[in-house]
C-alpha positions as CSV (number, residue, x, y, z in Angstrom):
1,X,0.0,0.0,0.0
2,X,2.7,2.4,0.6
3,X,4.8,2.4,-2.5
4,X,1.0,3.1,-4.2
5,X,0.9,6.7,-2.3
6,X,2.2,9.6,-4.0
7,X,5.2,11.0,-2.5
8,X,4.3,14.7,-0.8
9,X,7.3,16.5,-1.6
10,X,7.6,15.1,-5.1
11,X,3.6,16.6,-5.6
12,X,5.3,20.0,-3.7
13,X,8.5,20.2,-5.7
14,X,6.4,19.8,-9.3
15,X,4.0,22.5,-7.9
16,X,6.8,24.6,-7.0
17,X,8.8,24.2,-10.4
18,X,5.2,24.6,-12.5
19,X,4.5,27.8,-10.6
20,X,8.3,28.9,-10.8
21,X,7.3,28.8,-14.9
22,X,4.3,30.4,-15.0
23,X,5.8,32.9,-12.6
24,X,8.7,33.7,-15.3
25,X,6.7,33.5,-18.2
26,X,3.9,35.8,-17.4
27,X,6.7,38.2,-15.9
28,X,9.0,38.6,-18.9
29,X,5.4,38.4,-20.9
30,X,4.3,42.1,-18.6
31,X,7.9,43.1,-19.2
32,X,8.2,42.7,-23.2
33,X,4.7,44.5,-23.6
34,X,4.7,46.8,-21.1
35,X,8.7,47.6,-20.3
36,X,9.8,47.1,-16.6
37,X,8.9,50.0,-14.4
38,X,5.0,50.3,-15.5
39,X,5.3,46.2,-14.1
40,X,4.0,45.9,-10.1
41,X,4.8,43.0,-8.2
42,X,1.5,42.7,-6.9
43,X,0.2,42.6,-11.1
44,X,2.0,39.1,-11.2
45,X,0.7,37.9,-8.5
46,X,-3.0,38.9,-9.1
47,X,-2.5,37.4,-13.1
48,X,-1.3,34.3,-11.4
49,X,-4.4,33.5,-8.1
50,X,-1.4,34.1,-5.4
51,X,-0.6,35.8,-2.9
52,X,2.5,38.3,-3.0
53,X,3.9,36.6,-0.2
54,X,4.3,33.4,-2.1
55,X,6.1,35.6,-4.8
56,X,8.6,37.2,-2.5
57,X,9.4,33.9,-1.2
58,X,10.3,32.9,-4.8
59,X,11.9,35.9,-5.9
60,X,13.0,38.8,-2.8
61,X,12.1,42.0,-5.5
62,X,11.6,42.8,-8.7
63,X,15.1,42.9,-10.4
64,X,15.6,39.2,-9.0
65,X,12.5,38.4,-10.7
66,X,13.4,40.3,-13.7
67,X,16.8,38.2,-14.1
68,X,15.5,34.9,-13.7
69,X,12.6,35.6,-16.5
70,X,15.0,37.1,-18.7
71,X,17.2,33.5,-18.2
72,X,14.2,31.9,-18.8
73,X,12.8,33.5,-22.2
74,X,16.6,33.8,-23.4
75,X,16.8,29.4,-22.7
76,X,13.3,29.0,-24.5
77,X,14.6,31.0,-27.8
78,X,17.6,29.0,-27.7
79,X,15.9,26.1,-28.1
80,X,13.0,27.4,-30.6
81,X,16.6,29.1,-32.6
82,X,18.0,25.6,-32.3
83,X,14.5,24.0,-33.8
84,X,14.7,26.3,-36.5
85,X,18.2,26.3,-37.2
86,X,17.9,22.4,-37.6
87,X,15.6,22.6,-40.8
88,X,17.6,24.8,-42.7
89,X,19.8,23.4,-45.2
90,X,22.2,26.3,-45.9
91,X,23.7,29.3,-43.5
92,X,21.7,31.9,-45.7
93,X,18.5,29.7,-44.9
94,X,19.4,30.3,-41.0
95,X,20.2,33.5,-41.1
96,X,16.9,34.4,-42.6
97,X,14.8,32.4,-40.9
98,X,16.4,33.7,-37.7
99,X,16.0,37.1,-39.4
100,X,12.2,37.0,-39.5
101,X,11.5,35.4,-35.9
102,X,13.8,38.3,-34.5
103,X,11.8,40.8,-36.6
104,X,8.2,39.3,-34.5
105,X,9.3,39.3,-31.4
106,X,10.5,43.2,-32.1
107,X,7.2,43.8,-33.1
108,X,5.8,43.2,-29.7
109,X,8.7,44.4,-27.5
110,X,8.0,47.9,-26.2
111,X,11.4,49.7,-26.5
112,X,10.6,50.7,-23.0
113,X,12.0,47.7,-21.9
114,X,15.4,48.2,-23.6
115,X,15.8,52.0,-22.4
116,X,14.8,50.3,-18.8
117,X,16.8,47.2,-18.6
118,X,20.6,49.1,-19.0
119,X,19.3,50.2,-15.0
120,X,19.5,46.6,-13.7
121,X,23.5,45.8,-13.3
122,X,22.6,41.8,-12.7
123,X,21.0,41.9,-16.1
124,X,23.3,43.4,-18.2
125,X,26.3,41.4,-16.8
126,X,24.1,38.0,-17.8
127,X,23.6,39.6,-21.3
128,X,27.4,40.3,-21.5
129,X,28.2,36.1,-20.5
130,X,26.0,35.5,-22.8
131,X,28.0,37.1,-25.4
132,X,31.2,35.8,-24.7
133,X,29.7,32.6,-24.4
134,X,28.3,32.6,-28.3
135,X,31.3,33.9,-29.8
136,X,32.8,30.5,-30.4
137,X,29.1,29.8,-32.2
138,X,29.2,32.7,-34.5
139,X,32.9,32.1,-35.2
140,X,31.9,28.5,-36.1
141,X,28.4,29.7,-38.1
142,X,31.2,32.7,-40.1
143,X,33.3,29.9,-41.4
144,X,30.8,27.2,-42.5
145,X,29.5,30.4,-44.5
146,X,32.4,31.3,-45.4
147,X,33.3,27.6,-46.4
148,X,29.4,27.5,-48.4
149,X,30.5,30.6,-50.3
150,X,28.1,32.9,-49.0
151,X,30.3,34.9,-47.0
152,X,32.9,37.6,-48.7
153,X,36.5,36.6,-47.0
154,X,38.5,40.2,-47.4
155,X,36.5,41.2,-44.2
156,X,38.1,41.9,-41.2
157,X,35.2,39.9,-39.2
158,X,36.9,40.6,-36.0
159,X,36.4,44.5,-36.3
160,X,33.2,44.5,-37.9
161,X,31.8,42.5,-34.9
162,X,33.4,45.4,-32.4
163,X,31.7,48.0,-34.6
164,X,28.4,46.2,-34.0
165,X,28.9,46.1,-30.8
166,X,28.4,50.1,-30.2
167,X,25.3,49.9,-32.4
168,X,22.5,48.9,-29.4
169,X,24.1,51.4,-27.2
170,X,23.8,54.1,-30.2
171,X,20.3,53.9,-30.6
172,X,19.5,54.4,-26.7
173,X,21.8,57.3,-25.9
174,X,20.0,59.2,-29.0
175,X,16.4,57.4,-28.7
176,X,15.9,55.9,-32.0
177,X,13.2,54.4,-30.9
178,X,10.7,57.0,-30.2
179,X,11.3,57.9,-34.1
180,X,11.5,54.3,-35.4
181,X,10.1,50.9,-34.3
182,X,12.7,49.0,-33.4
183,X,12.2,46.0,-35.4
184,X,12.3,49.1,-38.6
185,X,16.0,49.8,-36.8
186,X,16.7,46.2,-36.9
187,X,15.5,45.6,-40.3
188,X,17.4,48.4,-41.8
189,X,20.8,47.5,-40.1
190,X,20.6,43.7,-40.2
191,X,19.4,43.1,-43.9
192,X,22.2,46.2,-45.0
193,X,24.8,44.4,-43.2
194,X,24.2,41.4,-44.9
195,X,24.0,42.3,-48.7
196,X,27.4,43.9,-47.7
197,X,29.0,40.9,-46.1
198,X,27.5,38.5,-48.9
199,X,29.2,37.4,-52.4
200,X,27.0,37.7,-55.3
201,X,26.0,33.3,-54.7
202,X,24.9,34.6,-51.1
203,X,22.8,38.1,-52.6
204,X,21.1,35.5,-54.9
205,X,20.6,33.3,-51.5
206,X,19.5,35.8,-49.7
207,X,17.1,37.2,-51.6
208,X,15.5,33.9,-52.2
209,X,14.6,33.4,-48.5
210,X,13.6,37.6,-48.5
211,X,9.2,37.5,-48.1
């Protein structure tokens, strides 16, 4: 009879992690639409049927919580990247289908949220692991296109990518995007970039996977 029970803390622990989720998700969800400040504590809790006391004990204030759903959401589009990535059958294929699901989740991003998120130390340093960390990636993705053909190879790759860097911090110092949407701002710089980096076999790639 007692190996036919359900374990307590198990039923607990699976609460607690499915809770955790919807915690992150509907966070990171208020944050993308509605930018970080305009998002209360006590909203997430009242979206969710809990108690704010149960969501300090999870997460002590609001730029704890913000971290942790901005790990989340960045884990999740690794893996839908990683999904999409995995039925292409050429780099220029990736690139633009990368290229277009970037491009919809800029549509419903309120730039709020990048002008806001720079204030939150924790956030920026994770964003800056994260970049170290996929540098290896990109240096592996530049050679297989440059390997395909697609990619030009009398460009200093190295430079560029330090030029690029600035670009994000550009457009907030002079608030681009209270004259632009930002996936216009993206658009422009990203699909520029691209014919520029390409040879002529990776313009005619390109512009096959264009919609």
């Amino acid at each position: 009879m007692r190996s036919m029970m359900k374990d307590p803390s198990k039923t607990i622990t699976t609460y607690r992690h499915t809770l955790r989720e919807n915690i992150l998700s509907t966070a990171m969800h208020d944050f993308i639409r509605h930018g970080i400040k305009a998002v209360k504590m006590d909203d997430i809790a009242g979206q969710l049927g809990i108690s704010k006391r149960t969501l300090y004990e999870l997460y002590d204030n609001k730029g704890v919580l913000l971290l942790e759903s901005v790990k989340y959401w960045k884990a999740k589009k690794d893996l839908e990247m990683a999904a999409l990535a995995a039925q292409s059958t050429n780099v220029m294929e990736t690139i633009m289908t990368f290229y277009y699901a970037k491009v919809e989740d800029l549509k419903s991003t309120n730039p709020l949220l990048y002008a806001e998120i720079v204030k939150y130390p924790q956030v920026v340093e994770f964003f800056e692991q994260e970049k170290k960390r996929n540098q290896e990636i990109s240096r592996r993705f530049l050679q297989r296109g440059l390997d395909e053909g697609y990619f030009r190879s009398d460009i200093d790759y190295e430079l560029l990518g330090m030029l690029l860097d600035n670009v994000p911090q550009s457009v907030l110092q002079q608030q681009l995007y209270r004259q632009y949407n930002i996936d216009e701002l993206y658009s422009s710089m990203v699909l520029v970039l691209l014919r520029g980096i390409c040879t002529p076999k990776g313009i005619e790639e390109l512009d096959k996977n264009k919609r």
